[in-house]
C-alpha positions as CSV (number, residue, x, y, z in Angstrom):
1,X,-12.3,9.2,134.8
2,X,-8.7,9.2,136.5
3,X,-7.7,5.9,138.1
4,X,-4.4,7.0,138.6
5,X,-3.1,6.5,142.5
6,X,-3.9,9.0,145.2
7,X,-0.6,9.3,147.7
8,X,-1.7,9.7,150.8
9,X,1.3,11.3,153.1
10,X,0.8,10.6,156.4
11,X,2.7,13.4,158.8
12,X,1.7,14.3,162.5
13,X,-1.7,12.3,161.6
14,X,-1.1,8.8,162.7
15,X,-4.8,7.4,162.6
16,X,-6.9,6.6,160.1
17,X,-10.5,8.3,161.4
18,X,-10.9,11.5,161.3
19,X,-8.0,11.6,158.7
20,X,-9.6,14.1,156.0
21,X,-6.7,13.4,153.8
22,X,-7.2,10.0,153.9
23,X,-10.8,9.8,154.0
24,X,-11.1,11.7,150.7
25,X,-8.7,9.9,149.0
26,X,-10.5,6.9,149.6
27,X,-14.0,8.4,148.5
28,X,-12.6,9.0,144.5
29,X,-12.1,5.2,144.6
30,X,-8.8,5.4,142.9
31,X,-6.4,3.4,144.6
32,X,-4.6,4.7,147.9
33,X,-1.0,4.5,148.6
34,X,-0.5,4.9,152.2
35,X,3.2,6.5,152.8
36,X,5.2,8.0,155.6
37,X,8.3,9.7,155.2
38,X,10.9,10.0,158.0
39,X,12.2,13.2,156.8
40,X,15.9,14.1,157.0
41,X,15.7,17.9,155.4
42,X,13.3,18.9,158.8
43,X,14.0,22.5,160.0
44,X,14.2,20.9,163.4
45,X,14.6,17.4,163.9
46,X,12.1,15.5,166.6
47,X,13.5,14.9,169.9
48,X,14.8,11.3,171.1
49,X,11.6,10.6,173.5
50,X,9.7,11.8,170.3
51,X,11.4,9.1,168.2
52,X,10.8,6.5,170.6
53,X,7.2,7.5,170.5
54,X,7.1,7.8,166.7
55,X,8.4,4.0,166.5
56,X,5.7,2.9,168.3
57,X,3.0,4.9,166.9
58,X,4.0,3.8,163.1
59,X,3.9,0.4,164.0
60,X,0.4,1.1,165.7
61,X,-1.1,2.8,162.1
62,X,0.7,0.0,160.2
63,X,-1.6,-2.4,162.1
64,X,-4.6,-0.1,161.9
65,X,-4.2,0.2,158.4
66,X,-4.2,-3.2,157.5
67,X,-7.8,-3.7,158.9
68,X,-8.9,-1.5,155.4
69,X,-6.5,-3.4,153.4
70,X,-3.8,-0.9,153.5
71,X,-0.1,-1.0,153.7
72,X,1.8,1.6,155.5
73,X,5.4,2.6,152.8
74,X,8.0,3.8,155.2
75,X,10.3,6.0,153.3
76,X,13.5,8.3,154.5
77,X,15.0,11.1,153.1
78,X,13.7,14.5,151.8
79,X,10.1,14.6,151.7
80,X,10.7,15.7,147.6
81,X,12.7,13.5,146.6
82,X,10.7,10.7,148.1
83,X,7.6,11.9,147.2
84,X,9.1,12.0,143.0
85,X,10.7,8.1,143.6
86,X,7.2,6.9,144.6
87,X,5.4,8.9,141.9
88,X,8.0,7.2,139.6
89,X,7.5,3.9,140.6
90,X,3.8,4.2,141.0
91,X,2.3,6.3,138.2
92,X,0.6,8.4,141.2
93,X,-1.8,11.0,139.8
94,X,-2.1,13.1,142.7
95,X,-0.8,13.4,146.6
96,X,-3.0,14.1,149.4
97,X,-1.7,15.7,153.2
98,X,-3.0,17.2,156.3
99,X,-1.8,20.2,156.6
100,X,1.0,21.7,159.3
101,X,1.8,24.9,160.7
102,X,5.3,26.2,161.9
103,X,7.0,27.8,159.0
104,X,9.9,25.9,157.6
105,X,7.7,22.4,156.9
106,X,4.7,25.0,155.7
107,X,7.1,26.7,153.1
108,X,8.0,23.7,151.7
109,X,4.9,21.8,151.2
110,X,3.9,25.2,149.6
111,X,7.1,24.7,147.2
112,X,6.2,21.1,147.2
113,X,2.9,21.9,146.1
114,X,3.2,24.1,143.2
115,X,6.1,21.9,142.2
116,X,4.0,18.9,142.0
117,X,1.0,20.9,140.4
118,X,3.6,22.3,137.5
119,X,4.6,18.4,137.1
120,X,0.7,17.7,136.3
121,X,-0.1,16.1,139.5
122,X,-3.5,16.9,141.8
123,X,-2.2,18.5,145.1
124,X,-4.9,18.5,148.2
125,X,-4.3,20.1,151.8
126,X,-7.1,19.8,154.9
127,X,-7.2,20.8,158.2
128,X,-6.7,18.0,160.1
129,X,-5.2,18.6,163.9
130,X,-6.8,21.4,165.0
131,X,-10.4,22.9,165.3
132,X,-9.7,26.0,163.2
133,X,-7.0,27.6,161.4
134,X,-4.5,29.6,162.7
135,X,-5.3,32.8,160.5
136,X,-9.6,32.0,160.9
137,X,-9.9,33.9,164.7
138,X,-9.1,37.7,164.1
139,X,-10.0,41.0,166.6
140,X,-12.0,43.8,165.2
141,X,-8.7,45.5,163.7
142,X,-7.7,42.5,161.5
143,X,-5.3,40.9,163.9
144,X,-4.5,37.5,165.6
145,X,-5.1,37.6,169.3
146,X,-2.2,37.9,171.8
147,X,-4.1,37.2,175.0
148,X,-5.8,33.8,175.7
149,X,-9.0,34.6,177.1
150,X,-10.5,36.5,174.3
151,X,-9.3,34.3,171.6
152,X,-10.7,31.3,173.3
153,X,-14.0,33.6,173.4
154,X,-13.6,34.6,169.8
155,X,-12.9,31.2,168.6
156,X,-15.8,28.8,169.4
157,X,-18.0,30.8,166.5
158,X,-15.1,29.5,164.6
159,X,-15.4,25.4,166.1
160,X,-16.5,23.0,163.8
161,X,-18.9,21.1,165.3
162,X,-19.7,18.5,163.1
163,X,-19.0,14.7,163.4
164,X,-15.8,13.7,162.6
165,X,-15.1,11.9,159.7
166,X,-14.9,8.2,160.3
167,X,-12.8,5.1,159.0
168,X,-12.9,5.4,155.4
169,X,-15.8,2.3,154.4
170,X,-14.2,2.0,151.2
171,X,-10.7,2.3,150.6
172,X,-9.1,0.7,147.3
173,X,-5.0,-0.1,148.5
174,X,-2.5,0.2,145.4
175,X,-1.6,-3.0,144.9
176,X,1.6,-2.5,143.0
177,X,4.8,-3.1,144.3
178,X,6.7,-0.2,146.0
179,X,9.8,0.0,147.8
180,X,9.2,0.2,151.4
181,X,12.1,0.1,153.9
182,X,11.6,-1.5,157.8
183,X,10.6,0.6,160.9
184,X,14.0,-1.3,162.4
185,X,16.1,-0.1,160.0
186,X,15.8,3.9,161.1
187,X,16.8,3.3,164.7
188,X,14.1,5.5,166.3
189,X,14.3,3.5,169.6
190,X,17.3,3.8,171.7
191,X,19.5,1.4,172.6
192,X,22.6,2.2,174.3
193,X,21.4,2.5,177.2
194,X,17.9,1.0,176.8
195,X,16.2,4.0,178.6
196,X,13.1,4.0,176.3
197,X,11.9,0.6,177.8
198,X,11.0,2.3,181.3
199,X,8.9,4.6,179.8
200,X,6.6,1.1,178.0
201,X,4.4,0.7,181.3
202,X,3.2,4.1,181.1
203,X,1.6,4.2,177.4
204,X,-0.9,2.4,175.3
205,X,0.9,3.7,172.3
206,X,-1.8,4.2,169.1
207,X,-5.3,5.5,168.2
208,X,-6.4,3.0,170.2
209,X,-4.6,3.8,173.3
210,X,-6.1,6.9,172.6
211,X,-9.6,6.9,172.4
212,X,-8.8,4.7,175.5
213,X,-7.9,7.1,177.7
214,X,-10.4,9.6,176.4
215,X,-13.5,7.3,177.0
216,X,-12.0,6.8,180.7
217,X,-11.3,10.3,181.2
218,X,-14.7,11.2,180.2
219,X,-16.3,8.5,181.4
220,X,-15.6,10.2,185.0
221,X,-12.7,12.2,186.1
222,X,-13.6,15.4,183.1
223,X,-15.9,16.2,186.0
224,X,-13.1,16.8,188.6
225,X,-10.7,18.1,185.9
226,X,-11.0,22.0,187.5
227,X,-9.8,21.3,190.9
228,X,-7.9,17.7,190.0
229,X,-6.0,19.1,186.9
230,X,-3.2,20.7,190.1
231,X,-2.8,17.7,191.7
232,X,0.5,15.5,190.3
233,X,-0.4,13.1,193.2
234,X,-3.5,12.3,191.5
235,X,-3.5,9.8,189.0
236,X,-6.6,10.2,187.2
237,X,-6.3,14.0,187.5
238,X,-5.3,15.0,183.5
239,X,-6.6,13.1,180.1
240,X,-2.7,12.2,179.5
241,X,-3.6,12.8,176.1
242,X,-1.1,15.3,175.1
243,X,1.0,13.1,173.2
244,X,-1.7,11.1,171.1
245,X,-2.6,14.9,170.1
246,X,1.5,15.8,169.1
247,X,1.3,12.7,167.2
248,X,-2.6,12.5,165.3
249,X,-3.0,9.6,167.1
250,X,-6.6,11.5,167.7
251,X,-8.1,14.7,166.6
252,X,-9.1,17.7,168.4
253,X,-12.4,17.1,166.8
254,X,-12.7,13.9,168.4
255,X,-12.1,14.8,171.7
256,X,-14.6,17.9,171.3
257,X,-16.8,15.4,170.3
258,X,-16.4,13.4,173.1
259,X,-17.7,15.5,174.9
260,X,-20.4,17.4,173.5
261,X,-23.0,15.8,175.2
262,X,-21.7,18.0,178.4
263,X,-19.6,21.1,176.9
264,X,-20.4,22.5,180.5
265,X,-18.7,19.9,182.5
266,X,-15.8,20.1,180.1
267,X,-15.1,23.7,179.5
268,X,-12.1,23.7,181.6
269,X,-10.6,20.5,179.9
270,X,-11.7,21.7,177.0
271,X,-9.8,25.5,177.5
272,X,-6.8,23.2,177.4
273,X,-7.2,22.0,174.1
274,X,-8.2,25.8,173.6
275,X,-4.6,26.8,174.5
276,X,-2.9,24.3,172.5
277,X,-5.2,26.0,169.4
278,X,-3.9,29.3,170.4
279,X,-0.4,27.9,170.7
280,X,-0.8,27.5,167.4
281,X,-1.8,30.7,166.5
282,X,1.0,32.2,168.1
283,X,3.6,30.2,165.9
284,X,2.0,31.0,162.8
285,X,2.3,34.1,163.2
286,X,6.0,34.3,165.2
287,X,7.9,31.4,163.2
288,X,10.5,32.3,165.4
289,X,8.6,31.3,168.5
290,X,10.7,28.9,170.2
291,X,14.4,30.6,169.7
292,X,13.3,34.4,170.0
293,X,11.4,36.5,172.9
294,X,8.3,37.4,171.6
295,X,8.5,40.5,173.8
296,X,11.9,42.5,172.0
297,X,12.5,44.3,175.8
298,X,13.2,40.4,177.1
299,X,16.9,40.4,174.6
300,X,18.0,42.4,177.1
301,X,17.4,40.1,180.6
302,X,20.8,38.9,182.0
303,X,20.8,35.2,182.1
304,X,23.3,33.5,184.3
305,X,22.8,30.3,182.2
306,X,25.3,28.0,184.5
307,X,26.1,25.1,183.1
308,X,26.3,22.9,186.6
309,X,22.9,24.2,188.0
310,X,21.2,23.2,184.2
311,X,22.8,19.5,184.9
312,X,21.2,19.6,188.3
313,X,17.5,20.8,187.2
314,X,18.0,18.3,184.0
315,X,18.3,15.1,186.7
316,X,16.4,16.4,189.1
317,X,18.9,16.9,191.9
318,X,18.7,20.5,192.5
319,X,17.3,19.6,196.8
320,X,13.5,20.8,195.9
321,X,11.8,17.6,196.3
322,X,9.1,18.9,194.3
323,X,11.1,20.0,191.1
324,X,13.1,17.6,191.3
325,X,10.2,15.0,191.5
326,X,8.7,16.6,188.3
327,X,12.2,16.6,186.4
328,X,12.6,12.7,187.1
329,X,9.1,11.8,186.3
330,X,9.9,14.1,182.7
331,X,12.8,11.2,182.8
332,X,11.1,8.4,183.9
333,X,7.6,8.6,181.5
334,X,8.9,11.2,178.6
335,X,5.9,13.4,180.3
336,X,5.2,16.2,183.0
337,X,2.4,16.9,185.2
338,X,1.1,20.5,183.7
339,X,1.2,22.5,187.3
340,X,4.6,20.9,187.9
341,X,5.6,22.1,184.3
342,X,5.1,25.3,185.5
343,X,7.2,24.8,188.8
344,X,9.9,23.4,186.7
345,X,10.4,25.9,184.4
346,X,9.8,28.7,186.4
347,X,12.8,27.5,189.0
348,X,14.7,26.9,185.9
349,X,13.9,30.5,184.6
350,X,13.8,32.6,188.0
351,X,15.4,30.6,190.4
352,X,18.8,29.9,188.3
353,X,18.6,32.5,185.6
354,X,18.9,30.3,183.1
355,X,17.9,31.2,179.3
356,X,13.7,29.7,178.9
357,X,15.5,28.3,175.5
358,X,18.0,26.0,177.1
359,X,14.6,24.7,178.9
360,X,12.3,24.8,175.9
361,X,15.6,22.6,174.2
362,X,15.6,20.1,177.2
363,X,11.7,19.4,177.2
364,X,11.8,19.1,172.7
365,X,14.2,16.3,173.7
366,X,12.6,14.5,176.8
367,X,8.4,15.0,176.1
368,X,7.0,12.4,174.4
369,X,4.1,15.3,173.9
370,X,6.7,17.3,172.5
371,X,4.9,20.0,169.8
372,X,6.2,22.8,168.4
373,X,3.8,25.5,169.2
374,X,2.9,24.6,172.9
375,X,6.4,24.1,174.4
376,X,7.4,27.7,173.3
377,X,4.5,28.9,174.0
378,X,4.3,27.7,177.3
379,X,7.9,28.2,177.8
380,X,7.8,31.6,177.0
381,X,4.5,32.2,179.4
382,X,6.9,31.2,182.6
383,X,9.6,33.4,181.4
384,X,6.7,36.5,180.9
385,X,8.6,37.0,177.7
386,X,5.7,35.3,175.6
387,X,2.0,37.3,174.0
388,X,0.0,36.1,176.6
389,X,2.4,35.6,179.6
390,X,2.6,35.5,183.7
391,X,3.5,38.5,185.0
392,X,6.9,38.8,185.4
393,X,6.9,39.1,189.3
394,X,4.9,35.6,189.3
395,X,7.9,33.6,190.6
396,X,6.1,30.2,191.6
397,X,7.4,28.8,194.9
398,X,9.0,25.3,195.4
399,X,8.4,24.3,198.0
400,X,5.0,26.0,198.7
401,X,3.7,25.3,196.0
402,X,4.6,20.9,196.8
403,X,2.2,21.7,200.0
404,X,-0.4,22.9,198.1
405,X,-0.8,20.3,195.4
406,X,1.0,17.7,197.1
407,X,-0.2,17.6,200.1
408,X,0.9,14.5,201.8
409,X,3.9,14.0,199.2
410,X,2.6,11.5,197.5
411,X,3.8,12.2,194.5
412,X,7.4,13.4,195.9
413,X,7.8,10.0,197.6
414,X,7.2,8.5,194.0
415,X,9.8,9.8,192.6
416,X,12.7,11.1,194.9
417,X,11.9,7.4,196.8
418,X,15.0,8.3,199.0
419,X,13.0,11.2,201.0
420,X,9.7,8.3,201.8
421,X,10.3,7.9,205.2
422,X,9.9,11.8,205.6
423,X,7.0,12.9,207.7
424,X,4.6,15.2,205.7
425,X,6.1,18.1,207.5
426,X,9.0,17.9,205.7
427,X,8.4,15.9,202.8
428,X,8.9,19.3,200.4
429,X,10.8,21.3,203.1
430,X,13.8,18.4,203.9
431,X,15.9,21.4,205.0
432,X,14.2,22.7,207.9
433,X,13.7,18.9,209.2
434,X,15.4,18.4,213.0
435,X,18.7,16.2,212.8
436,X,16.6,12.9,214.4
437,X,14.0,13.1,212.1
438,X,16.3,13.4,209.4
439,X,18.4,10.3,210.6
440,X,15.0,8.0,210.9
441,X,13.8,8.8,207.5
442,X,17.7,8.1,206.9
443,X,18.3,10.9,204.9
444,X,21.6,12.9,205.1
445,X,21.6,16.1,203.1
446,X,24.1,16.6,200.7
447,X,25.1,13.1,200.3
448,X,21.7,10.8,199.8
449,X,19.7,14.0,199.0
450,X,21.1,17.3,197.9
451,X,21.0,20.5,199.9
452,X,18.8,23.3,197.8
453,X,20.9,24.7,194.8
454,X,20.2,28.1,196.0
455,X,17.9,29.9,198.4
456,X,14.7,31.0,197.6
457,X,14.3,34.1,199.1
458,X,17.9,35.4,197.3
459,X,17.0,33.9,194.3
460,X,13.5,35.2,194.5
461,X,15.1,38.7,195.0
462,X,17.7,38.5,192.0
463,X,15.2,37.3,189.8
464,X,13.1,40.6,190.4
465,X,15.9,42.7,190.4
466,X,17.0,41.3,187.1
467,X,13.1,41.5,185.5
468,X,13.5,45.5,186.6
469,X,16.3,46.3,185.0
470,X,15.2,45.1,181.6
471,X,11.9,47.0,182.0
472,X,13.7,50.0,182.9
């Protein structure tokens, strides 16, 4: 029988339930070498709030690990080169992962793979973060769906329902010795400035901040989820769970599970995870997702792509107190309120004429729930250059759209604190206030506050004129 070590590479799967790599390495009882490489060859590297996440979360699974007796290997460099120093130093037999999906990191643990397998070793993929593969849903011709609905129709014969795997009972560590360098040395957390540190008060970093805030958004608000999933003002409104997903902190599987015991009462929260699925399923099958229009006619839109007015949308100072509310909370916490996403983008998009990508780059950087497949797909949905997309003439409205999901500017007043005093008349509409009012709330537009960046109705116009042209 082969005692040899199993490797077990950890990647975006930072838990250790519902970790089938894990879980059947620990079920040959052969001993288990827990490792995580920080990989420098990446198609794409993560984005700084990413990092700062990442630091956290590592340390989290280190700790979580050593309640089975594991350690947690830190390594950096290419993932092959690693992955051959610790075989060498080990004697590992065979390497476990969960697999990933966007191209580059899937062609080389393919290469990886038969490498490895031509070396001797015993190479072993699962499906780990999501609730079926991206090729598994196909139409009645053979193809992957392009429109939402039916997929998410299609793809719950595909769900697997059963219980999710749980701690392994019985996992044997490697007890030799193996080179393992410190979280501190790679510098994930920033420092100069310091702006990770604001962004503490808002997480419970780990699987067990997770499961956390799954069990209390179950426990109560999935049942307003349909009408309360709008409203940035309300607190309890979304799961927040978007970046314990990007990072494995918890599985899809878990969070079905969750709520099982009322699929009817979830199906909108649920749909969510549904999109991020068919997020997926777009990137597999468009590598080039989140640099190229999926629709070709979109290379030929005329972007403006002014490098001022991106500044302005970036620190939220473009005088919409709603976008600008959702760009500083995107600063503040690393996250964005999902209807606000869409405000934000879309004004970057339609109201400036600014390229979706330079967007897409801004929120890979600042989103702690950065992941591949659903910023570009989401991304591309504002612009209506993406599979399943708004219509292009769907051009969401500022200041409108801060009435109706905002209604008494709670969440403006939260953060744009300099427009509080503002009576909820003109919390989203500062412009049309009366001089007075404007002096008692002691606001003076264009020096404490800045006047719009450009008015709606003519960028509203341009935007359309510019869509019609490039469907002509």
């Amino acid at each position: 029988m082969n005692s040899s070590p199993i490797i077990v590479w950890f990647r975006r799967d930072l838990r250790i339930a519902d970790n089938p790599a894990l879980f059947e390495a620990a079920k040959t009882g052969r001993p288990v070498i827990c490792l995580y490489i920080f990989e420098t060859d990446k198609a794409r590297a993560l984005g700084g709030a990413s990092l700062w996440w990442l630091h956290h979360s590592l340390t989290s699974l280190a700790n979580d690990l050593s309640t089975i007796g594991a350690k947690l290997i830190l390594r950096k460099g290419a993932a092959s080169d690693v992955l051959q120093d610790v075989i060498a130093q080990s004697g590992a037999g065979a390497v476990y992962w969960n697999r990933r999906y966007d191209k580059p990191e899937r062609d080389r643990d393919a290469a990886l793979k038969e490498r490895l397998r031509e070396a001797g070793l015993e190479v072993k993929s699962y499906r780990a973060n999501l609730l079926s593969e991206p090729w598994t849903v196909k139409t009645k011709t053979d193809n992957y769906y392009k429109v939402f609905t039916p997929y998410w129709r299609a793809a719950q014969d595909h769900i697997d329902t059963a219980a999710p795997l749980g701690v392994p009972p019985n996992l044997e560590a490697f007890g030799g010795g193996i080179i393992s360098e410190t979280l501190a040395a790679w510098d994930l957390l920033p420092a100069a400035p310091d702006w990770g540190s604001k962004m503490n008060p808002h997480w419970q970093i780990g699987s067990q901040g997770a499961h956390k805030a799954l069990a209390d958004f179950v426990d109560g608000p999935v049942k307003e989820y349909p009408e309360a999933r709008n409203r940035p003002d309300i607190e309890t409104g979304t799961s927040k769970l978007s970046p314990h997903l990007a990072f494995g902190e918890i599985s899809p599987k878990q969070i079905w599970h969750a709520c099982k015991h009322d699929l009817a009462t979830a199906k909108k929260f649920l749909a969510e995870i549904g999109w991020r699925e068919f997020s997926y399923v777009l990137l597999y099958h468009n590598p080039e997702l989140a640099t190229e229009n999926f629709k070709p006619a979109f290379n030929a839109f005329e972007w403006d792509n002014d490098e001022a007015a991106l500044l302005r949308w970036q620190q939220g100072q473009t005088g919409y107190p709603f976008v600008d509310a959702g760009m500083r909370q995107l600063w503040q916490t690393g996250w964005q309120h999902n209807r606000v996403r869409m405000v934000t983008a879309s004004f970057l998009i339609k109201h400036l004429l600014i390229d979706w990508r330079e967007g897409e780059r801004w929120f890979h950087d600042t989103l702690v729930d950065a992941d591949p497949a659903s910023n570009a797909a989401s991304w591309q949905w504002v612009a209506g250059s993406g599979a399943d997309a708004a219509p292009y003439f769907r051009i969401f409205n500022p200041f409108t759209q801060g009435e109706k999901f905002d209604p008494n500017g709670d969440y403006v007043r939260r953060f744009v604190p300099e427009l509080a005093r503002l009576p909820n008349k003109f919390i989203h509409r500062p412009w049309e206030a009366p001089k007075l009012v404007l002096l008692e709330a002691g606001v003076r537009l264009g020096e404490t506050y800045p006047k719009p960046i450009v008015d709606h109705k003519f960028a509203r116009e341009r935007a359309l004129e510019g869509y019609k042209r490039t469907r002509e």
